[in-house]
N, C-alpha and C positions, 0 to 999 in steps of 0.2 A: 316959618322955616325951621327953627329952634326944636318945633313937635316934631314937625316932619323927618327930622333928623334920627330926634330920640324915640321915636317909633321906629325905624329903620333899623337903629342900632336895637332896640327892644327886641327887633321881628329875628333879626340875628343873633341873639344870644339865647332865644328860645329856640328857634330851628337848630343849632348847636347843640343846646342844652338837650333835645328830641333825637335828634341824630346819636349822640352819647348814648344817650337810654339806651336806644335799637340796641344800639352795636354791643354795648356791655352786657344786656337782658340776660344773653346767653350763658354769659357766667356771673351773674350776680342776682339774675332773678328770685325770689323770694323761693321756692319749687327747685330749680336750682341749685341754688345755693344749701336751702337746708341737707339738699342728695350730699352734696360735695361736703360739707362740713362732717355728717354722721359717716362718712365712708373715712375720712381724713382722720378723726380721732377714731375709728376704730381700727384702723392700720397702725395709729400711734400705739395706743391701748394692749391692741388684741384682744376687748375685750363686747362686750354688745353698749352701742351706743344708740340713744332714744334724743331726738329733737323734737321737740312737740310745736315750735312757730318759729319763724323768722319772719323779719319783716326787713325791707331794703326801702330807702330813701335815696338815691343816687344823685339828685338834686344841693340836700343837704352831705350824702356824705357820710350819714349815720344808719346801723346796722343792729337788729334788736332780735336776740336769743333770746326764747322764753324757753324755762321748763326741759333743763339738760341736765339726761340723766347717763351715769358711764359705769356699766355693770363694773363687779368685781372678777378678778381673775378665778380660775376652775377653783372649786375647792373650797371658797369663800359664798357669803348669803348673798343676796340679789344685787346693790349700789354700793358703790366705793364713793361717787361723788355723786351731789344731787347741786345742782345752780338754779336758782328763780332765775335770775334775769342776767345775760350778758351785753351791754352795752359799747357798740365798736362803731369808731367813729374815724371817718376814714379824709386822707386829703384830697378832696376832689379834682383838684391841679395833678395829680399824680396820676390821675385814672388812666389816661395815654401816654404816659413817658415808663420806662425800662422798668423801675421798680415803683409800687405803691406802697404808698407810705400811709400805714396805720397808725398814727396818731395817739388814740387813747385804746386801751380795752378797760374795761371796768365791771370787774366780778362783783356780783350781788346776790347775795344768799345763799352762802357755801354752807355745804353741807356734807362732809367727809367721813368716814367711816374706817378706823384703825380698827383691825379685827385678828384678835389673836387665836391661834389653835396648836395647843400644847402636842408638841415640847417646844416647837422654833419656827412654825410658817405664821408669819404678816403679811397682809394683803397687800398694805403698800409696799413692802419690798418689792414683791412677788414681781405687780408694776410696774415700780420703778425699773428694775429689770430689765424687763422688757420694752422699757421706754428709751431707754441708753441702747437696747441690741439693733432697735430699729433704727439709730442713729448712722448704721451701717448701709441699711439698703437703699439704693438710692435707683428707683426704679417710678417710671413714670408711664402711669395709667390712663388719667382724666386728661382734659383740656385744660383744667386748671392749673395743674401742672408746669405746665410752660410759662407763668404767669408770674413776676416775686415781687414778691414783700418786705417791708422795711418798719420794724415794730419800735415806736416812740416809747412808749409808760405802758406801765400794766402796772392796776392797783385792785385791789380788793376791800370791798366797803364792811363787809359782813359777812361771819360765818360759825360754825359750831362744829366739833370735833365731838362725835360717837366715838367711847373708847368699848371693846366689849373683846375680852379676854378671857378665856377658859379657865388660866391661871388665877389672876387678879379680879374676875369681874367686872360690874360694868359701872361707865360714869362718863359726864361730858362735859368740855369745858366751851369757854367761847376762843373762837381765835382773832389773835390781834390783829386789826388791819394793817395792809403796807401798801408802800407805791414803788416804784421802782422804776426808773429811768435806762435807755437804754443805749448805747453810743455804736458802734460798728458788728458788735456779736453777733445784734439779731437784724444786720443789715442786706439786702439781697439775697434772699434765703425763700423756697419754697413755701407752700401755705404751709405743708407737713411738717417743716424744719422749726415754723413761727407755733405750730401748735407743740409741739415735743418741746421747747423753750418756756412755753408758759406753765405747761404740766409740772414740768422740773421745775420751774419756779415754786409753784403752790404749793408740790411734797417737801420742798426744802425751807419757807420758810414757815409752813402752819403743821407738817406732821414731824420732820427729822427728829428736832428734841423731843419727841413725846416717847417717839422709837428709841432712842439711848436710856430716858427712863423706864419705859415698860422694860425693856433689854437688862437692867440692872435688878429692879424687883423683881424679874421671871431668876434671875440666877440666885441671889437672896433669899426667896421661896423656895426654889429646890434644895438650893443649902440647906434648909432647917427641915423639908421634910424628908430628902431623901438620905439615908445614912453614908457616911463617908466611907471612899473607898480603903478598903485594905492594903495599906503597904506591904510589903515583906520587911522591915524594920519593923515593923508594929505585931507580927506574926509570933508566937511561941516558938521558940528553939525545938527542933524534936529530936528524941535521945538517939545518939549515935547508934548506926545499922550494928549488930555482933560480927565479928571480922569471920569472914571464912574460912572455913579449915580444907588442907586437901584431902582430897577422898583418897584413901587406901588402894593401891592395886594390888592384886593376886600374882603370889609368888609363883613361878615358872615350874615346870617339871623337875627342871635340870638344880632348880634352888631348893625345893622341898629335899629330893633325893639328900643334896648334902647337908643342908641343916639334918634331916637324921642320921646319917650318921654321925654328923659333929654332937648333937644333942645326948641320945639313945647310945646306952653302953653297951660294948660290943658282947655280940650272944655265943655263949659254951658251943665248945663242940658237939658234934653230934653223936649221943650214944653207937656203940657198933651196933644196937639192934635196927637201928634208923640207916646206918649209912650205903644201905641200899637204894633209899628212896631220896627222893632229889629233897 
């Protein structure tokens, strides 16, 4: 009786668990899902995004990115980010209730790409940018869409920061890993809202200080090559203009006439041989 029980209850919780599959396939499908992910961060983005696998377990719950790549903004060389593997691990209990709850994400093998081109464009500003403007549009396209999420932690195992500057040149360091917990911010919120959340996470805590330092040596360096600007304090005095004189005007008819005769002493009579002629 005992088996026949726990076979019944068995034969029930796989019919369940088969019935779920169906119904979620549609949005969670491996085919799927990768469409919805590479269209979602590059709406984030704005910039070309490349998924090379995913793989969905729905049973377990867990969700497996290989090989994400997220071009750079115009202007900039081919990758800004490059991910081996992103691991998302989702609440199964959550799957049909209002919002899912994702659990864990966990970045692995980051790969980012600070890119300077003199005098003042970075790629991650550039980005960033436009990862806060799209915080604005709230426009729904997919089926996924209608769908929200509730993100627990997001940590990062592993990563390496390409610096390559015009300015400064080039050099890399690693970046520190972090975990970070999450409480109401990133709670019932679009897939779109949960991706723009973790992006701004990653530029904030693996590129921001790198940006404030590059930002300091780019102004240091031009300091010392470019020559300072000219004050007018600092300018030679130049010798006062010659004052101008007025110009002369021409004495009148009526003034010439009597300046002669006030100047000019007055002229002899005229001989009687002359004083016939005027």
């Amino acid at each position: 009786m005992k088996l026949m029980t726990t076979l019944s209850v068995g034969f029930v919780v796989l019919v369940f668990a088969l019935a779920l599959s169906v119904g979620l396939m549609s949005q969670f499908g491996d085919g799927v899902l990768k469409e919805h992910l590479s269209r979602k961060i590059a709406d984030v983005t704005g910039t070309r995004v490349d998924v090379a696998y995913v793989e969905t377990n729905l049973l377990t719950g867990n969700i497996t990115i290989d090989n994400l790549r997220v071009g750079n903004p115009q202007g900039f060389s081919d990758d800004i980010f490059y991910i081996e593997s992103v691991e998302v691990r989702l609440d199964i209990r959550t799957l049909l209730q209002d919002s899912i709850v994702i659990e864990h994400i966990d970045i692995i093998g980051l790969e980012v790409q600070l890119e300077e081109k003199f005098p003042a464009k970075i790629n991650v500003i550039a980005l960033k940018n436009h990862v806060e403007q799209g915080e604005k549009a709230k426009k729904k396209s997919d089926p996924i869409d209608d769908l929200s999420f509730s993100l627990a932690e997001l940590s990062l195992g592993s990563g390496v920061l390409n610096i390559n500057s015009e300015l400064l040149g080039k050099n890399n360091t690693r970046i520190a890993t972090f975990s970070v917990s999450y409480d109401d911010e990133m709670s019932n919120r679009p897939l779109k809202a949960i991706i723009q959340g973790v992006i701004q996470r990653i530029i904030s805590e693996t590129v921001d200080s790198k940006i404030a330092q590059m930002a300091r040596r780019i102004e240091n360096t031009t300091t010392r090559v470019l020559p300072p600007a000219i004050s007018s304090a600092s300018m030679p005095s130049s010798p006062p203009l010659p004052e101008k004189k007025p110009v002369p005007t021409l004495p009148s008819k009526a003034e010439i006439t009597r300046l002669v005769e006030e100047k000019l002493p007055a002229l002899p009579p005229k001989p009687p041989f002359f004083r016939g002629f005027p």
